[in-house]
C-alpha positions as CSV (number, residue, x, y, z in Angstrom):
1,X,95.7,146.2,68.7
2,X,98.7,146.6,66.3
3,X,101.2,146.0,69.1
4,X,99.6,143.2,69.5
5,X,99.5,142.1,66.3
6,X,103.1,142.5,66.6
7,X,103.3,140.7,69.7
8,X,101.8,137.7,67.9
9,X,103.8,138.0,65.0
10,X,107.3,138.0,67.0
11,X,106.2,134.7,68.9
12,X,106.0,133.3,64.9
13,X,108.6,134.7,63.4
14,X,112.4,135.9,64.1
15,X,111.4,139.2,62.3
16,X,108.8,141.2,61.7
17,X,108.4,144.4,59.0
18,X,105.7,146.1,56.9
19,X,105.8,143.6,53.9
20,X,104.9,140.5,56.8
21,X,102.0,142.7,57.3
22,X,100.7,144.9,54.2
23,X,101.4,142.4,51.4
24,X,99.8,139.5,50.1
25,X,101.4,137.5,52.5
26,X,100.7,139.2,55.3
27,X,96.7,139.2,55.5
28,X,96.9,135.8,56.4
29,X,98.7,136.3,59.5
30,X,96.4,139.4,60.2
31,X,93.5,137.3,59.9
32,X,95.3,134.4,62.1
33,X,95.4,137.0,65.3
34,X,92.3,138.0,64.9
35,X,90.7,135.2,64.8
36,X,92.6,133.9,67.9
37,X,92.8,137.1,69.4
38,X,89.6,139.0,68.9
39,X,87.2,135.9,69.1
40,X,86.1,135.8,66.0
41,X,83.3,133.2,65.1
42,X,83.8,132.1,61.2
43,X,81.3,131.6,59.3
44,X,81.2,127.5,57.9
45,X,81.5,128.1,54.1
46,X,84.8,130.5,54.4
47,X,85.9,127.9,56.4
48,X,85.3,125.3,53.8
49,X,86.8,127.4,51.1
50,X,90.2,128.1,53.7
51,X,90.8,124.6,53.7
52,X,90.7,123.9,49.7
53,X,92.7,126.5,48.5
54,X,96.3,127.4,48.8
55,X,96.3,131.3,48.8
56,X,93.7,132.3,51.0
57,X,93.6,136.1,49.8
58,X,90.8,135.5,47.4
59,X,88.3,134.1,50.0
60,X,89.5,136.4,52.7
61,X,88.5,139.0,49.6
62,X,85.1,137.8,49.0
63,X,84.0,136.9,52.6
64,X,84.6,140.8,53.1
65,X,83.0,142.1,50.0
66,X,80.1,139.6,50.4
67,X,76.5,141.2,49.7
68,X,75.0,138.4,51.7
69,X,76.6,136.0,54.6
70,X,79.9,138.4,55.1
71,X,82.4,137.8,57.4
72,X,83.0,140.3,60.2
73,X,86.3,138.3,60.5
74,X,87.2,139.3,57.2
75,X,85.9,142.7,57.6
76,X,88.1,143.0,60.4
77,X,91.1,142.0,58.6
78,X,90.6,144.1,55.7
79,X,90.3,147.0,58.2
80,X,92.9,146.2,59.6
81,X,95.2,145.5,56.6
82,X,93.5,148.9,55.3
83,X,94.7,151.0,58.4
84,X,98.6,149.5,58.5
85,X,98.6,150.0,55.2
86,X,97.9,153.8,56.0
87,X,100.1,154.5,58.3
88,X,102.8,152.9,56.6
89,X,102.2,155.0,53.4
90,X,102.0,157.9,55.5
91,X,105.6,157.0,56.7
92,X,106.8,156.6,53.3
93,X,105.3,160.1,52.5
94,X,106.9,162.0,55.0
95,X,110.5,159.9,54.3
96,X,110.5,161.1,51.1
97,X,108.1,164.5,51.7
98,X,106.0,162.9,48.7
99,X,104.2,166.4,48.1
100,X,103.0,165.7,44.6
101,X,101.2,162.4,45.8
102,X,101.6,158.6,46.8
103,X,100.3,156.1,44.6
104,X,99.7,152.5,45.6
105,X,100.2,149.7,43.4
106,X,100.1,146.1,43.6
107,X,97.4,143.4,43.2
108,X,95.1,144.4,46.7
109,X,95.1,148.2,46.8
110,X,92.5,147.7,43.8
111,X,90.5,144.4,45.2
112,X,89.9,146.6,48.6
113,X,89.2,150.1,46.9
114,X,86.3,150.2,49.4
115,X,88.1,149.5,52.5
116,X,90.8,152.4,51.5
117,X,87.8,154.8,50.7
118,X,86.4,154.0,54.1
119,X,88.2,156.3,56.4
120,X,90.8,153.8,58.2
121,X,93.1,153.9,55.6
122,X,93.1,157.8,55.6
123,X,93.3,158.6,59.2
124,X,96.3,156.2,59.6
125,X,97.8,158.2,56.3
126,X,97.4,161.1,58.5
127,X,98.1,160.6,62.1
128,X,101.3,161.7,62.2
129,X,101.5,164.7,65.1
130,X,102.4,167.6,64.0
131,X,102.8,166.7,60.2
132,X,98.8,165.8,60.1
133,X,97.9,168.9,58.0
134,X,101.3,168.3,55.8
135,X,99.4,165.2,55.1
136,X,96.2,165.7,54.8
137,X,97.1,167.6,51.8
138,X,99.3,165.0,50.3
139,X,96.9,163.0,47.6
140,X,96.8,159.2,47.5
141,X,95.9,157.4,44.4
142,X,94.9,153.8,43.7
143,X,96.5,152.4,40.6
144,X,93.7,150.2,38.8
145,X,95.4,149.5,35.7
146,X,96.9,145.9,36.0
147,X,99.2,146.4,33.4
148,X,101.1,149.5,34.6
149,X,104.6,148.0,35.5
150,X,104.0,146.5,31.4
151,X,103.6,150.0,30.1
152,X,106.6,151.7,32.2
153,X,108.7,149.3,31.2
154,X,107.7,149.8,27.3
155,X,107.8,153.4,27.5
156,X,111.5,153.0,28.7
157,X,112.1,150.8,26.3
158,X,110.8,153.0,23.5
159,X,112.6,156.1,25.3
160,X,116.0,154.2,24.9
């Protein structure tokens, strides 16, 4: 699925990378492929709410996370987001042998704390060969305070 992802992505852009992919700017284009792709029926109001807005992150958020009338399109492509996410953090890990943990900081990591915690994001972490049990005991951590980059930056400033 990924390479085909990738697939679809090349016929769009000149490049592709991780941050076309596992950033805000990439869910779209995960949820573009697999709505072409996959088949995906969308449901009418997501469809409604696409067309207002500019930034569609927010709906493809709360058509995932929806109690009642969720969107297995969005579902999909917060799973999916969830797993490349994963496996890219497990590359990072092992680049820099991250032993004492990888944290994960941005504005979606904490919107989609139920799609990490799900087991995708994990077993893409992980499958790396022979490094599997290296990182199965490396921790990952969700950063939920919004105002971390803020407080580094003071505590710098305070240190200097």
């Amino acid at each position: 699925m990924e390479i085909g992802l990738l697939r679809y992505l090349l016929n769009h852009f000149e490049h592709v990378s991780y941050e076309q992919v596992c950033s805000g700017i990439g869910l779209p284009h995960i949820y573009a492929y697999l709505k072409e792709t996959q088949q995906f029926t969308e449901l009418a109001w997501v469809i409604e709410k696409l067309a207002t807005v500019v930034d569609g992150n927010p709906v493809i958020f709360q058509a995932a996370m929806a109690e009642v009338d969720q969107s297995p399109l969005c579902v999909a492509t917060l799973k999916t987001f969830a797993a490349i996410l994963g496996a890219e953090a497990g590359n990072l890990a092992l680049k820099v042998l991250a032993t004492g943990g990888i944290y994960l900081g941005g504005g979606i990591p904490p919107r989609i704390l139920s799609f990490l915690q799900d087991g995708g994001f994990m077993q893409a972490f992980k499958n790396k060969g022979r490094f599997s049990t290296l990182l199965s005991r490396i921790p990952v951590h969700v950063i939920l305070n919004p105002k971390v980059a803020l407080l580094g930056a003071a505590y710098h400033g305070f240190e200097i």
